[in-house]
N, C-alpha and C positions, 0 to 999 in steps of 0.2 A: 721342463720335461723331467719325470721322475724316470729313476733308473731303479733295477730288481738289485734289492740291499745283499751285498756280497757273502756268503758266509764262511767263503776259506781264502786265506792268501793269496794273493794272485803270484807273491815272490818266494815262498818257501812253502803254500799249500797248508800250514797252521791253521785254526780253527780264529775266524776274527771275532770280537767282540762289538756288540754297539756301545757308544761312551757315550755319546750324546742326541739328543731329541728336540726337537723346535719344532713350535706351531707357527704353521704359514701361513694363519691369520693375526694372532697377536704378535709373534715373536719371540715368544716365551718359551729361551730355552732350557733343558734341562740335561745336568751332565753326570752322570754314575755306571756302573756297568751292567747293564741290561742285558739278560737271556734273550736271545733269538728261539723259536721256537723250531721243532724239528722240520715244519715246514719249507723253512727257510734255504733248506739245504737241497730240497730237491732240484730236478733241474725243471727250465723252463716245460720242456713235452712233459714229466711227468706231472709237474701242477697244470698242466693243458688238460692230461689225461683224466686227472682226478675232477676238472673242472667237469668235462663230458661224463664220467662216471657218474656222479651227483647228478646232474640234470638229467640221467637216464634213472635215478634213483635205482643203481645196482643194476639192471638189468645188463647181463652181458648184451643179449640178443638184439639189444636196442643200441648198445656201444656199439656196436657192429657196424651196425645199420650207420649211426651218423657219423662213426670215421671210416668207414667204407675198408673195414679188415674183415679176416675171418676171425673166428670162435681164437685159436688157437693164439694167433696176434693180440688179441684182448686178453687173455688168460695170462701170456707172457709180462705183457705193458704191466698188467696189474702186480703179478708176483713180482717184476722189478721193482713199480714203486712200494711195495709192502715192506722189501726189502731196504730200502732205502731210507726207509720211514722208521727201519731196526727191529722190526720183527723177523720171526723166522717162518720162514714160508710150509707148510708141510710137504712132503711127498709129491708135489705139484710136476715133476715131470713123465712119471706115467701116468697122471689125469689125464695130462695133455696128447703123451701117445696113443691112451684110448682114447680120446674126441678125434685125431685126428685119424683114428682106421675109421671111427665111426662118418667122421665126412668121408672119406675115400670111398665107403659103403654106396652114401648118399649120392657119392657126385658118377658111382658106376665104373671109377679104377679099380674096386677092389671087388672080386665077390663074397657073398657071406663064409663061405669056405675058408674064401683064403685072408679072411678078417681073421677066424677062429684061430688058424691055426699060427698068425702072425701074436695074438692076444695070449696065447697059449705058451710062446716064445718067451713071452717077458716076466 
């Protein structure tokens, strides 16, 4: 059984290094200190997430669809792992307030009115 290679202390939380490498057909192993990639550090849902992202090739509307969120929950997932990934996210929280008057539009909580003058607010 393989396990997902650890990339912070489980005792003090420090950043761990790989030292060593073996092939589990020959045997051949190999021992120096190896960079982990920044992948490594994500946690399991966000390399889940990134898995469905990719297989949606970017479509939010289709991440939607096959983790069964809204618009808003996908926009979040994303800007978490983008951030985690060490980038910096822009301005992504009033995107997100306007998508989410524009569903309230959609779904008939909100009317166009009182979209405006919510969008007007911010």
């Amino acid at each position: 059984m393989a396990y997902k290679l650890l990339s912070d202390c489980p005792v003090c939380g420090d950043k761990l290094k790989a030292v060593k490498l073996t092939c589990s057909s020959c045997g051949t192993s190999l021992e120096s200190e190896f960079s982990l990639s920044k992948f490594e550090q994500l946690t399991t849902e966000q390399l889940q997430f990134i898995d469905v992202f990719m297989k949606c090739r970017g479509s939010i509307k289709d991440v939607e669809k096959e983790l069964g969120v809204s618009y808003p929950t996908v926009r979040a997932r994303l800007n978490e792992t983008v951030k985690a990934l060490g980038y910096t996210v822009a301005d992504e929280e009033k995107t997100s307030d306007v998508r989410s008057i524009i569903d309230s539009i959609e779904s008939g909580e909100l009317t166009p009115e009182e979209a405006l003058k919510k969008l007007k607010s911010k």
